[in-house]
KETOR-50864 format. One line per 10 residues: for each residue x negated, y, z of C-alpha. Coordinates in nm, 2 decimals. Last residue first. Example, Ala and Ser with C-alpha at 12.3 -4.5 7.8 and 13.67 -1.06 7.14 Angstrom:
BEGIN
-1.37:-0.11:0.71; -1.23:-0.45:0.78
//
This chain:
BEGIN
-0.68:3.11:0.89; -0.79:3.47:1.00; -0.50:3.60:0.80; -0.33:3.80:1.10; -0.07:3.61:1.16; -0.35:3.30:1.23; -0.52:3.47:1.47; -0.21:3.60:1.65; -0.09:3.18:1.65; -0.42:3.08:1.72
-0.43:3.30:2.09; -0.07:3.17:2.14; -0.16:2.84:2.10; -0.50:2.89:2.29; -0.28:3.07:2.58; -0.03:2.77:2.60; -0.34:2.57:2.60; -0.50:2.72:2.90; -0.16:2.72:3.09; -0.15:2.32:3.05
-0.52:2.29:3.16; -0.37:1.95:3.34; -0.70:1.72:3.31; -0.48:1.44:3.23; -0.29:1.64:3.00; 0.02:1.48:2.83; 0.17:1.61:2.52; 0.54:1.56:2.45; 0.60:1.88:2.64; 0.43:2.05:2.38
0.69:2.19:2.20; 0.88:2.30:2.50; 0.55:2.44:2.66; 0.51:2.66:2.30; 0.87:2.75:2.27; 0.83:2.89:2.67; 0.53:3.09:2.57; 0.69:3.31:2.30; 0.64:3.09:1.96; 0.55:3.36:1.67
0.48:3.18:1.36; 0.72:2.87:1.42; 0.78:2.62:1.21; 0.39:2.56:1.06; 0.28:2.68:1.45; 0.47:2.39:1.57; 0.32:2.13:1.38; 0.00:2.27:1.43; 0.06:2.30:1.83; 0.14:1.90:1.77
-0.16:1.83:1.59; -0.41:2.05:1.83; -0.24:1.85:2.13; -0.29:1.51:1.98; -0.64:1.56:1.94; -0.64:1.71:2.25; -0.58:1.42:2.47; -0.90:1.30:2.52; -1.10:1.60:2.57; -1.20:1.57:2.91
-1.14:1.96:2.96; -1.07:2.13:2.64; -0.90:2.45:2.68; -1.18:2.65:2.75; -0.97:2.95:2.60; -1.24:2.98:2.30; -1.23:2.61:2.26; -0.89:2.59:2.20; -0.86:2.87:2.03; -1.12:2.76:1.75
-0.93:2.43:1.73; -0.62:2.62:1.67; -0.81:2.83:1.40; -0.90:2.53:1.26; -1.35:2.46:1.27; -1.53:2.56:1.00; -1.69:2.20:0.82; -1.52:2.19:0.45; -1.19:2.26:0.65; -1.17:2.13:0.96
-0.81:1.98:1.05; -0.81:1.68:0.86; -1.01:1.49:1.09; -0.77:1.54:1.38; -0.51:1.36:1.14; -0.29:1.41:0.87; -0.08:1.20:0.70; 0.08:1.27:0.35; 0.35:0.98:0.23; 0.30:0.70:-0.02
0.41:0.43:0.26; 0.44:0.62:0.59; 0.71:0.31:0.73; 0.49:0.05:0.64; 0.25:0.21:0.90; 0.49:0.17:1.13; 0.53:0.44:1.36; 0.55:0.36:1.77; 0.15:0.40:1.86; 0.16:0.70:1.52
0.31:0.93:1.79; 0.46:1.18:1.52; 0.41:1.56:1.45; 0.63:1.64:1.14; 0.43:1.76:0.80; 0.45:1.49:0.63; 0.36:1.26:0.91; 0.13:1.47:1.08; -0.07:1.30:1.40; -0.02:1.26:1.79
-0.18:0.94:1.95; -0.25:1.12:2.24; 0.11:1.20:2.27; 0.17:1.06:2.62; 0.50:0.86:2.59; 0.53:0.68:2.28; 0.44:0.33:2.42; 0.09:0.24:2.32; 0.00:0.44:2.64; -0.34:0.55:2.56
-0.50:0.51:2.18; -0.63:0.78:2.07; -0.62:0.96:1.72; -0.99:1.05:1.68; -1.11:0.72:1.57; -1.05:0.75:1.18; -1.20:0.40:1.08; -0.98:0.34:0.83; -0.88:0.01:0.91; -0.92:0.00:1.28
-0.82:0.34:1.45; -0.62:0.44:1.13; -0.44:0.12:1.10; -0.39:0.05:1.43; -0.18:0.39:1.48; 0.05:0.37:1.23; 0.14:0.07:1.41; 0.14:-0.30:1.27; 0.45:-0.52:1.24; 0.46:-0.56:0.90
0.07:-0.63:0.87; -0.14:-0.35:0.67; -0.37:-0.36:0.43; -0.45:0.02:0.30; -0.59:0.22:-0.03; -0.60:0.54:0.05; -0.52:0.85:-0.14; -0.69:1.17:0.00; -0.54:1.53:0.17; -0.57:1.42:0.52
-0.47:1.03:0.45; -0.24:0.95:0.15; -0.10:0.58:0.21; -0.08:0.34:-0.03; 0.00:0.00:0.00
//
């Protein structure tokens, strides 16, 4: 089947039964969606399926057949860093650094329907997103902190 992976057409073999997830952690080799709950609960697993943030531990990859996917390594563009990914390090929103993959896809995903998300659209929208290290406010004010950046054409 094929799947189209951060911009490029892949070639994939995947079970019935197998997760989104599983096939980009183990087939593809694209290691920096996380595996945590396997239950669709802590959105480290976060990617784009066309477009829509998903937990790829509960999609099937048979489901995403001929569809765009992105993941954390489609962020960058030809090495400079997203201007969420920017924010997040510029409001020391990285702590541990496990679950922010899945944040910066989700705050993408909300930022693409929502240019100017107040600070309660942005905890709503990330509620899905569990933070071990709990630097919630710190990524409310990354999001926000993007957002500006990206209104004002620094994307």
């Amino acid at each position: 089947m094929q799947l189209r992976i951060n911009g490029r057409t892949r070639e994939v073999s995947a079970e019935p039964h197998e997760s989104l997830l599983t096939t980009l952690r183990e087939r593809l080799a694209l290691t920096g969606t996380k595996l945590a709950c396997d239950r669709g609960e802590c959105g480290a697993c976060t990617v784009l399926h066309n477009g829509d943030a998903v937990y790829s531990c509960i999609t099937l990859t048979r489901a995403c057949e001929g569809d765009e996917i992105t993941t954390i390594e489609g962020m960058a563009t030809d090495g400079a860093l997203h201007p969420l990914q920017q924010a997040f390090v510029t409001a020391d929103a990285v702590q541990c650094g496990f679950c922010t993959p899945g944040q910066l896809l989700s705050a993408y995903a909300l930022l693409a329907r929502n240019a100017t998300p107040d600070a309660t659209a942005i905890s709503e929208a990330m509620s899905g997103n569990l933070c071990r290290c709990g630097t919630y406010p710190k990524i409310v004010q990354a999001i926000q902190r993007a957002a500006e950046a990206m209104r004002a054409g620094d994307a």
